[in-house]
Backbone as JSON, one array per atom type, in Angstrom:
{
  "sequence": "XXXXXXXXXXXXXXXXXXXXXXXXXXXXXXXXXXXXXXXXXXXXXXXXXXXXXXXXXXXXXXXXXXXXXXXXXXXXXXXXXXXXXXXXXXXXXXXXXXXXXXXXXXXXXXXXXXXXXXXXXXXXXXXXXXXXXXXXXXXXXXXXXXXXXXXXXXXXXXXXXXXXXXXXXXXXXXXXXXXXXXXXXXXXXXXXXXXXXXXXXXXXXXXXXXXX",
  "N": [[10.85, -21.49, 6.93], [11.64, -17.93, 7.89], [12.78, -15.61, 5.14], [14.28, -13.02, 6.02], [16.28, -11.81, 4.31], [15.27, -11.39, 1.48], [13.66, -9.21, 0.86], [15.0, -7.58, 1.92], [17.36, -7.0, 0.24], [16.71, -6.95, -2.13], [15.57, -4.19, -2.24], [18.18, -2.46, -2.22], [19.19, -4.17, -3.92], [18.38, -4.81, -6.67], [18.07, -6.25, -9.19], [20.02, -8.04, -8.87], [18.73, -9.56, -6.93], [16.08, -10.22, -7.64], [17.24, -12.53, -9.49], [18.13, -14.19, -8.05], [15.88, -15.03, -6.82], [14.46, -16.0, -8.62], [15.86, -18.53, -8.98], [15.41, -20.15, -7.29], [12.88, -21.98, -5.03], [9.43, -21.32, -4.98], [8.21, -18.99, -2.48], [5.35, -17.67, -0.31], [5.73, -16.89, 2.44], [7.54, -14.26, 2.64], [7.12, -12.77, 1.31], [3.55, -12.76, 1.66], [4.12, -11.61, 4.57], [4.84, -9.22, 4.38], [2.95, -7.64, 2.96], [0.68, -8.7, 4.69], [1.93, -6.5, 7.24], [1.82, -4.2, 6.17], [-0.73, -3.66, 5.68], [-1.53, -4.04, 7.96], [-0.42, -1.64, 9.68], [-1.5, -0.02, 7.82], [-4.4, 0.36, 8.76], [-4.6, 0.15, 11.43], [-4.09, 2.74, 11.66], [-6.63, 3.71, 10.68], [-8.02, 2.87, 12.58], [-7.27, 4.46, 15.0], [-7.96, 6.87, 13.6], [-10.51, 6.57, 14.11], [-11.29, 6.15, 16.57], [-10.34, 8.27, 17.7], [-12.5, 10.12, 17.18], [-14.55, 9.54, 17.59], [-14.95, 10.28, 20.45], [-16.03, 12.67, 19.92], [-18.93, 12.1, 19.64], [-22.22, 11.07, 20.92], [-22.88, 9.06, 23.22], [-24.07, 6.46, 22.68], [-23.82, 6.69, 19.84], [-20.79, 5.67, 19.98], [-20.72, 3.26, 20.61], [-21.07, 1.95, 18.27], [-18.99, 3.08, 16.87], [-16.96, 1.89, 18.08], [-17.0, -0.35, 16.96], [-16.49, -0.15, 14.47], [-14.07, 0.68, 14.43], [-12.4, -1.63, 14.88], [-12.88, -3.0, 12.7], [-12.02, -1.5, 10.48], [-9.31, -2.03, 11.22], [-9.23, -4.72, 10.23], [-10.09, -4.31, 7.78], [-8.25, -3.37, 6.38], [-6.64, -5.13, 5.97], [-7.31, -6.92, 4.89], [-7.96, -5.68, 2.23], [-5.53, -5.02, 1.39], [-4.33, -7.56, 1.08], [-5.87, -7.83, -0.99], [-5.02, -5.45, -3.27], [-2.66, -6.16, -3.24], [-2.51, -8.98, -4.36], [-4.95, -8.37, -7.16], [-3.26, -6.32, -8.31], [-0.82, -7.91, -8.8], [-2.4, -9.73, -11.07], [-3.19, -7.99, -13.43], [-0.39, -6.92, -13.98], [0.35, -9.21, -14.86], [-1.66, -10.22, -16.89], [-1.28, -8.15, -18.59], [1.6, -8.56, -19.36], [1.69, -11.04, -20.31], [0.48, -10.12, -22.94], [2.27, -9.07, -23.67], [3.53, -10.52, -25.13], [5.23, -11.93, -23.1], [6.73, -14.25, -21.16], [6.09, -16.92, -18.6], [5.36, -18.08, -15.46], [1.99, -16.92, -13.39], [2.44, -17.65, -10.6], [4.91, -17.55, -9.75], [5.37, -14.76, -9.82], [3.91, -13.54, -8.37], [5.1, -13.88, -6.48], [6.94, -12.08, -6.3], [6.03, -9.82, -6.78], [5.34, -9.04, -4.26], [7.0, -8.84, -2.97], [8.24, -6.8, -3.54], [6.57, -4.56, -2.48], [7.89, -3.82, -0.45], [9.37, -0.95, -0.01], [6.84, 0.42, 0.26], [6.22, -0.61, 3.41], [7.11, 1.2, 4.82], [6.19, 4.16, 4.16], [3.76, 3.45, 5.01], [3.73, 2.74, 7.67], [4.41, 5.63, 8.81], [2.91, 6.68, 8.29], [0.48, 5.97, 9.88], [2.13, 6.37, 12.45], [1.59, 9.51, 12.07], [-1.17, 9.83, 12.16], [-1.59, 9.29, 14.71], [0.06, 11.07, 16.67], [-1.18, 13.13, 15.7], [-4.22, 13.23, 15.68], [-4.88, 12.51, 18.91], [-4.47, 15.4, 19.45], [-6.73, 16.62, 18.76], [-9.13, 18.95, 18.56], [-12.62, 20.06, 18.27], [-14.52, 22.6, 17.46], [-16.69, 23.12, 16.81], [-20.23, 21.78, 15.64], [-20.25, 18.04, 15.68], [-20.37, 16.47, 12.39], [-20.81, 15.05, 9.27], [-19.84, 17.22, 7.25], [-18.38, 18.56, 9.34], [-16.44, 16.87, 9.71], [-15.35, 16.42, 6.9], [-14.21, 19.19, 6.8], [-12.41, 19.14, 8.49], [-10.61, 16.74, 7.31], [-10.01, 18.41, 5.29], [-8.37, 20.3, 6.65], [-6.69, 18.93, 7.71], [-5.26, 18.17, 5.7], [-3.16, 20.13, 5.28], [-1.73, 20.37, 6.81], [2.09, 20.85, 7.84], [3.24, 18.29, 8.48], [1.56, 16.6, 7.33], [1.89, 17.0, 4.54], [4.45, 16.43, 4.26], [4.73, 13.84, 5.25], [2.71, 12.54, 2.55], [4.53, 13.17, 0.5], [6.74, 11.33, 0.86], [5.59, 9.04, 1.08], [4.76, 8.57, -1.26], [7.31, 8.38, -2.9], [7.88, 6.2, -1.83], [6.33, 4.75, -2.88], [6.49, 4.99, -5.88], [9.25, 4.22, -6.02], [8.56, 1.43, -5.11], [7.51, 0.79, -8.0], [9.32, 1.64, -9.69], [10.8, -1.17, -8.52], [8.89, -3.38, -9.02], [8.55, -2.84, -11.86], [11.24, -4.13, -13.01], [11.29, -7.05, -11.63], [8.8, -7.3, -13.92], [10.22, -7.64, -15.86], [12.43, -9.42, -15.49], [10.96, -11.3, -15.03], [9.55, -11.93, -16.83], [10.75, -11.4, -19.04], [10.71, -9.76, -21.0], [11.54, -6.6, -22.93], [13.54, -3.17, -21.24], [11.45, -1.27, -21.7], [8.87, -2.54, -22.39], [8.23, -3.61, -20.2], [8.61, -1.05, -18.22], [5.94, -0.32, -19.72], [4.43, -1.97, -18.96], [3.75, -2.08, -16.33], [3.33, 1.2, -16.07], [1.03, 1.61, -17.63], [-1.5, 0.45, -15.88], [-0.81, 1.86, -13.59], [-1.18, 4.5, -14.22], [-3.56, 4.46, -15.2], [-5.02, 4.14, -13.12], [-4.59, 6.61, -11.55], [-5.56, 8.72, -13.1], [-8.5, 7.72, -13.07], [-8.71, 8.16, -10.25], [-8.41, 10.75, -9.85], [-10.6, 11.62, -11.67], [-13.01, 10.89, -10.46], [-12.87, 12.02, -7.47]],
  "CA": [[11.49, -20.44, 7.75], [11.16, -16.77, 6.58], [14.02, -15.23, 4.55], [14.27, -11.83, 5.49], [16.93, -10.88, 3.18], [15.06, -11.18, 0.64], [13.31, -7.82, 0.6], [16.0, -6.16, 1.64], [18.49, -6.97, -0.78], [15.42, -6.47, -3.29], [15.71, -2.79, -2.31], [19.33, -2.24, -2.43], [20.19, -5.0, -5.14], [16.91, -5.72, -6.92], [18.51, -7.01, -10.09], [20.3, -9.43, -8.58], [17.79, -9.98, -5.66], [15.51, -11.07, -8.45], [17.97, -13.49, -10.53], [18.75, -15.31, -7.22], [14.29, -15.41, -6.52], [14.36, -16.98, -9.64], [16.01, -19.59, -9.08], [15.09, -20.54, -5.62], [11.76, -22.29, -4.53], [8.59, -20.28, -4.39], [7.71, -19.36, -0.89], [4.77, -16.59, 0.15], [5.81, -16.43, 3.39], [8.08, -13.21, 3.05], [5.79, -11.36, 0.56], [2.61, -12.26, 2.48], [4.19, -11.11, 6.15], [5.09, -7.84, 4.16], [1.45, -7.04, 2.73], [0.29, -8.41, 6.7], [2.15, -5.29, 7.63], [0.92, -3.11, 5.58], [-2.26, -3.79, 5.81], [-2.39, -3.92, 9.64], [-0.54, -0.06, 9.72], [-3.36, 1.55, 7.3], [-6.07, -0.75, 9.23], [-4.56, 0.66, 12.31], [-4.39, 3.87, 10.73], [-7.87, 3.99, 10.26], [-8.55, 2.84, 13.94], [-7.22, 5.69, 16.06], [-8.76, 7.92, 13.64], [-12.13, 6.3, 14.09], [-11.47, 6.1, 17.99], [-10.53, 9.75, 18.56], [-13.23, 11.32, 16.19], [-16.06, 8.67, 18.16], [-15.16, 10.69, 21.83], [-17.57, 14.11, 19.86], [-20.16, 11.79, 19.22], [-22.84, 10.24, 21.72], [-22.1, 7.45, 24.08], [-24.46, 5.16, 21.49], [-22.48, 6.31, 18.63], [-19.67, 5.53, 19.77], [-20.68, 1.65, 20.45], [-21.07, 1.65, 16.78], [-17.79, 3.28, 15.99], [-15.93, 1.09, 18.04], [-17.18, -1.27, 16.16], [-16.04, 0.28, 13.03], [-12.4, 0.49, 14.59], [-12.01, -3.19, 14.58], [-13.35, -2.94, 11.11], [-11.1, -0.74, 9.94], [-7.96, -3.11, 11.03], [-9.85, -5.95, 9.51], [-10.3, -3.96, 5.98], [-6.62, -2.81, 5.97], [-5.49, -6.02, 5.94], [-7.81, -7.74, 3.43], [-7.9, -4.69, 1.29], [-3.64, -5.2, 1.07], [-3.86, -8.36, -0.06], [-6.77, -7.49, -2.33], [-4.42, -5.1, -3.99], [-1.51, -7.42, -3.84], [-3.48, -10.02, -5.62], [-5.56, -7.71, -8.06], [-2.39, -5.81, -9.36], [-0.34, -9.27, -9.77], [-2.94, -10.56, -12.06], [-3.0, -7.49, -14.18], [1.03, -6.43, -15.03], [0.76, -10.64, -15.21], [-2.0, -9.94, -18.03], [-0.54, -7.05, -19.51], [3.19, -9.0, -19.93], [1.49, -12.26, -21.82], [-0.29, -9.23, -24.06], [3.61, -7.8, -24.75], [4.38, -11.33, -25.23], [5.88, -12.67, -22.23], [6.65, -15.91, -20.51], [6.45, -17.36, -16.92], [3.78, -18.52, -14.74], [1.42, -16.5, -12.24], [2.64, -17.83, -8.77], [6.44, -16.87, -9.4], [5.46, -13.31, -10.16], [3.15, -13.2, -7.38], [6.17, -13.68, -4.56], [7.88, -10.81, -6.86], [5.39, -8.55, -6.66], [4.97, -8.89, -2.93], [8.65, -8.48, -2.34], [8.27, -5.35, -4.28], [5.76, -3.82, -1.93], [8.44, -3.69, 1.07], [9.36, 0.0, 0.44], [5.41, 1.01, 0.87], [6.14, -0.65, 4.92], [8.59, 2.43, 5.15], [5.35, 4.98, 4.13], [2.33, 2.97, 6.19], [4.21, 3.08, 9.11], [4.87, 6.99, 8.7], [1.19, 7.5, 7.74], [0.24, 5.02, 11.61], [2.47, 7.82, 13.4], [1.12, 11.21, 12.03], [-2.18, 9.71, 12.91], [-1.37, 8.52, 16.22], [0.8, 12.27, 16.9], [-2.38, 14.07, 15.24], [-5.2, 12.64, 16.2], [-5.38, 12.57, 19.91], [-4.28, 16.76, 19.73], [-7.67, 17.22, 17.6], [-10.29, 19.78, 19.09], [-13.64, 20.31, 17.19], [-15.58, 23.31, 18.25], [-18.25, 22.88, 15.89], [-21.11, 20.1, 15.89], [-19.84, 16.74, 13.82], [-21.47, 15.62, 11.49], [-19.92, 14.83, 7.89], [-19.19, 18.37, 7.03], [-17.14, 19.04, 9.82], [-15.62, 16.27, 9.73], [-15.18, 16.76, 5.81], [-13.55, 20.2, 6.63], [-11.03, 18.24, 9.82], [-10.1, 16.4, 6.68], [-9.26, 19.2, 4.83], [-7.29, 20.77, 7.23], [-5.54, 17.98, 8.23], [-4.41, 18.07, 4.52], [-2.81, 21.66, 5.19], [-0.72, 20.63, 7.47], [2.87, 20.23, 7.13], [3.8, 16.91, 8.5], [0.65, 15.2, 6.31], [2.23, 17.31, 3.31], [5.97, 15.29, 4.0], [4.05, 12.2, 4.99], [2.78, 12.13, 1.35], [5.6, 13.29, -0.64], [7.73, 10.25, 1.31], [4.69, 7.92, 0.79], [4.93, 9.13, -3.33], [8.68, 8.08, -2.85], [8.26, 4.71, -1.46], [5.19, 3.91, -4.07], [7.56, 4.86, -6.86], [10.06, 3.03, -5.79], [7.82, -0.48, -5.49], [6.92, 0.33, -8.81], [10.77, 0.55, -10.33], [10.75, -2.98, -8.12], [8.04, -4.05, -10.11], [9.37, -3.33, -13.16], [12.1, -4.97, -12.55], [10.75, -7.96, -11.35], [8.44, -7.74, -14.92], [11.5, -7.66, -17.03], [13.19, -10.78, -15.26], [10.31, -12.57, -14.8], [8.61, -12.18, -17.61], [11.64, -11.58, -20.18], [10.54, -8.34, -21.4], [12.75, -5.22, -22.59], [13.19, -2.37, -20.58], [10.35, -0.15, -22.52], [8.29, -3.45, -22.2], [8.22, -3.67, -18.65], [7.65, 0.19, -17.95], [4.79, 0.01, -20.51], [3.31, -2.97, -18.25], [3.82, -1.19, -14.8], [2.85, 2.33, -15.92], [-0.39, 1.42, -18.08], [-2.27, 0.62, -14.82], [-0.55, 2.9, -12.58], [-1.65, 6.14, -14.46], [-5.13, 4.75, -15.15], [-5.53, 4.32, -11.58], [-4.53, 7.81, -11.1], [-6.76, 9.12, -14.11], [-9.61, 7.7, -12.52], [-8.84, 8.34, -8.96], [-8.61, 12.26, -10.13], [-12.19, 12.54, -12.32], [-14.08, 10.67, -9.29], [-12.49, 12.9, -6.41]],
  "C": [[11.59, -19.15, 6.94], [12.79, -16.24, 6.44], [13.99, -13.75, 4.46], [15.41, -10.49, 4.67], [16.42, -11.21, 1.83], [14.66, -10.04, 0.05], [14.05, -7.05, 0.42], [16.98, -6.57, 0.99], [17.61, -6.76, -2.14], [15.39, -4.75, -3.0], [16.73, -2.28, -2.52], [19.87, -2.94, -3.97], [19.69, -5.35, -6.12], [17.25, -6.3, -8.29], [18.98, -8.56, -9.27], [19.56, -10.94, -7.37], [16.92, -11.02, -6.86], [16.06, -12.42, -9.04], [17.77, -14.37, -9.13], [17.06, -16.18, -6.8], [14.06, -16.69, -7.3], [14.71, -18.6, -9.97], [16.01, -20.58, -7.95], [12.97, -21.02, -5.94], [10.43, -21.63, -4.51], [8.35, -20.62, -3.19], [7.18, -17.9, -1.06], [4.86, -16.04, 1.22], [6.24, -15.17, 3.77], [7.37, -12.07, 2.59], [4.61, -11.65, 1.25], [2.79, -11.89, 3.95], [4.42, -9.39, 5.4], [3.95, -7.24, 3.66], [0.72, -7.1, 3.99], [0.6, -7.0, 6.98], [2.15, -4.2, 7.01], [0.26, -2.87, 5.77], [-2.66, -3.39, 7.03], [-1.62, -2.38, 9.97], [-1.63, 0.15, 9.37], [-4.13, 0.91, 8.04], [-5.53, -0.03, 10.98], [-4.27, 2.2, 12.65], [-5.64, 4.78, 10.79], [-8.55, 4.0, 12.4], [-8.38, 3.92, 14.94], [-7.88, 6.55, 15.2], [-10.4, 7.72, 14.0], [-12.25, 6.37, 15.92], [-11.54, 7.64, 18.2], [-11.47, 10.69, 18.04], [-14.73, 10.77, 16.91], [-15.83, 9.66, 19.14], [-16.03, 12.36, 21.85], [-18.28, 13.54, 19.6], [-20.93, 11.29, 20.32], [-22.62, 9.35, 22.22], [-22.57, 6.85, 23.3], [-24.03, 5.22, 20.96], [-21.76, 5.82, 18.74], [-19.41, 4.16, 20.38], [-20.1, 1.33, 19.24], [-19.73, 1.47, 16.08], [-16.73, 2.41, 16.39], [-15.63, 0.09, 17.43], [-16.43, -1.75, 15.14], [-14.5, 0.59, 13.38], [-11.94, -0.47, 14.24], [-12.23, -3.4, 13.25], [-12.25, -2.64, 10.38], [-9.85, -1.53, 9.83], [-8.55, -3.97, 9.94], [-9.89, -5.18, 8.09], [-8.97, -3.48, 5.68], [-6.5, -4.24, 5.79], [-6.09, -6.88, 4.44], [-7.94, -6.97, 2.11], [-6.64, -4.65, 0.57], [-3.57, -6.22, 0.49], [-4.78, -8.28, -1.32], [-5.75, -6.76, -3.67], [-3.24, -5.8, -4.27], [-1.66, -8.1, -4.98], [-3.96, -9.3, -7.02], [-4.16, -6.95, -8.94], [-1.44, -6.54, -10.05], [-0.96, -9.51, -11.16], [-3.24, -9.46, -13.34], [-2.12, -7.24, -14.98], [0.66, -8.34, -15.37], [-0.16, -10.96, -17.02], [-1.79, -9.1, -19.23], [1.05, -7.6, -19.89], [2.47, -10.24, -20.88], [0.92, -11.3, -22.67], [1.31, -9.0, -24.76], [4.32, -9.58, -24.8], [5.56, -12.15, -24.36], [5.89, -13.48, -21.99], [7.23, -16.04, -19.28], [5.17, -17.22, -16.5], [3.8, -16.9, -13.75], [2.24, -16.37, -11.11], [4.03, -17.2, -8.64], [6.0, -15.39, -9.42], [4.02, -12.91, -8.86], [4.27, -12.79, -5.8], [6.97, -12.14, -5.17], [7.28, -9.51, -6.3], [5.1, -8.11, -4.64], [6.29, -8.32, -2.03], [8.61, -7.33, -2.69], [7.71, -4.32, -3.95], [6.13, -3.62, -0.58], [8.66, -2.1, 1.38], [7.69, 1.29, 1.16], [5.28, 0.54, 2.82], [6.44, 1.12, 5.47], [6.64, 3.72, 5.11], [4.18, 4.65, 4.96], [2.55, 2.97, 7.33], [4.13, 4.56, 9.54], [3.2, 7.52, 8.88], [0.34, 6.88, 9.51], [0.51, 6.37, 12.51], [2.25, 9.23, 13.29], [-0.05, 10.64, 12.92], [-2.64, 9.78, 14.26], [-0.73, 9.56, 17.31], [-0.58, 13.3, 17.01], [-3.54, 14.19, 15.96], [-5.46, 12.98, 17.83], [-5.23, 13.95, 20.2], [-6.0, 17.37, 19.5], [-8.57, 17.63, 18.6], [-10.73, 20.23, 18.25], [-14.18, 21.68, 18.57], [-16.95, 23.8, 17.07], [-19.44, 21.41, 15.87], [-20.63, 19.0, 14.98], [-20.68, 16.39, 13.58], [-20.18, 15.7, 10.05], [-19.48, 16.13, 7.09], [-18.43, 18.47, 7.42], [-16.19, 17.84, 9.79], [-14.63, 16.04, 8.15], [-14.15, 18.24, 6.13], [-11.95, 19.39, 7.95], [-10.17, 17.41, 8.38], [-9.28, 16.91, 5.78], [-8.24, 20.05, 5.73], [-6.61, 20.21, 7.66], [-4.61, 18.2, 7.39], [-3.32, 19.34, 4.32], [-1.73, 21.7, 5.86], [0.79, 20.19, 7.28], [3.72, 18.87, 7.03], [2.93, 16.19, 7.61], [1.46, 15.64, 5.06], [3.69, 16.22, 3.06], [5.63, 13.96, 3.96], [3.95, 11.59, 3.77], [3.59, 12.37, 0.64], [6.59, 12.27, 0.05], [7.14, 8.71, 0.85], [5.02, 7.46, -0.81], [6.3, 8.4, -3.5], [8.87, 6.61, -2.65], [7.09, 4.26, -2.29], [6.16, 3.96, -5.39], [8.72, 3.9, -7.01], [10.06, 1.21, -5.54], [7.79, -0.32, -7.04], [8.13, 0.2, -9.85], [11.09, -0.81, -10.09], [10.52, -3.85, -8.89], [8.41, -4.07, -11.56], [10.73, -4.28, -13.66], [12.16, -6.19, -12.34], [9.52, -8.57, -12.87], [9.43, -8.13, -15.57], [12.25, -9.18, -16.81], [11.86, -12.01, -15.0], [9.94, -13.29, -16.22], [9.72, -12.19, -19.13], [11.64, -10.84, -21.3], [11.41, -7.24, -21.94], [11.83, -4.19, -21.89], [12.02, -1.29, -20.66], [9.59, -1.03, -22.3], [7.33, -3.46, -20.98], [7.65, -2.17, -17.97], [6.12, 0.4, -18.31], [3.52, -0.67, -19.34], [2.9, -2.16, -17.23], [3.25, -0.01, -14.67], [1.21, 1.96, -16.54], [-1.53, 1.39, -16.9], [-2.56, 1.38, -13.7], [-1.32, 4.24, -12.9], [-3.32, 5.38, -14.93], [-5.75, 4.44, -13.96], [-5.66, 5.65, -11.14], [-5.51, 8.66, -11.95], [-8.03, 8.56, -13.4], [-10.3, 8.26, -11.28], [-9.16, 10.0, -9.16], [-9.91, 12.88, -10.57], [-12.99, 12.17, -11.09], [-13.84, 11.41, -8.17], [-11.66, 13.86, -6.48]]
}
């Protein structure tokens, strides 16, 4: 049966949210329904923009794209737990490097619990889209330019600008979670635990910056 105070007392209490994780059962059920909904916002996210950007293209195109709507859900969702999974098994490699102890699977339900305030931003990011999107008038031909410049001006505007500085807010805030969740899992000090959490975070962002 799912326990949904677990999250949320993991956002409000997350010290003690953790201690009590700890000594309770593992169960994925609450951390994988909270990456589910993640996943299926951005994946539905992706779908109205791929629906309302298909109705300037050709009736054949826009077989294709519907295509690529359903797609789009379908890669939000496996893409969420991709990152779920993939960033577990890193702070989990980077804490036995600083000397830690505790299995995988417990620090897998941690980390998933820890990715409840990102609902709060994927939802937010669903409804600009879903606000935005069906307003949008092209008066130029699409093709990947214009649709390259629709992207940039989307970025101009000021609800996408709050969107992301709220998004920034609720990623930060998983990733104090996460630290948090290193420190008690793994038995870490507080400098320990940041070291784990930030090391990956900023070379994600270092990379993401020289390639785009």
């Amino acid at each position: 049966m799912l326990d949904l105070r677990k999250p949320f007392t993991l956002l409000f209490h997350p010290v003690k949210a953790v201690e009590e994780i700890l000594g309770q059962e593992i169960s994925f059920k609450e951390p994988s329904l909270i990456i589910f909904v993640i996943g299926l916002f951005g994946g539905l996210s992706g779908y109205v923009v791929v629906q309302n950007i298909s109705r300037f293209f050709e009736p054949r195109i826009r077989v294709f794209m519907a295509v690529g709507g359903y797609l789009a859900i379908l890669s939000g969702i496996v893409t969420s737990f991709l990152v779920w999974i993939g960033f577990t098994v890193v702070l989990h490699l980077l804490a036995l490097a600083f000397k830690g102890r505790n299995g995988l699977k417990r620090f897998l339900q941690l980390v998933g619990l820890s990715f409840t305030p990102q609902i709060i931003s994927s939802f937010l990011g669903f409804l600009f889209v879903c606000f935005y999107f069906p307003e949008l008038s092209v008066t130029v031909p699409i093709n990947f330019t214009s649709i390259r410049l629709i992207q940039e001006n989307l970025q101009r505007t000021g609800v996408f600008v709050y969107s992301r500085v709220i998004g920034r807010l609720m990623f930060f805030w998983s990733l104090v979670l996460c630290g948090i969740c290193v420190k008690k899992n793994y038995g870490v000090s507080n400098k320990r635990a940041a070291a784990i959490v930030l090391i990956p975070t900023l070379l994600y962002f270092a990379i993401t910056f020289l390639l785009f």
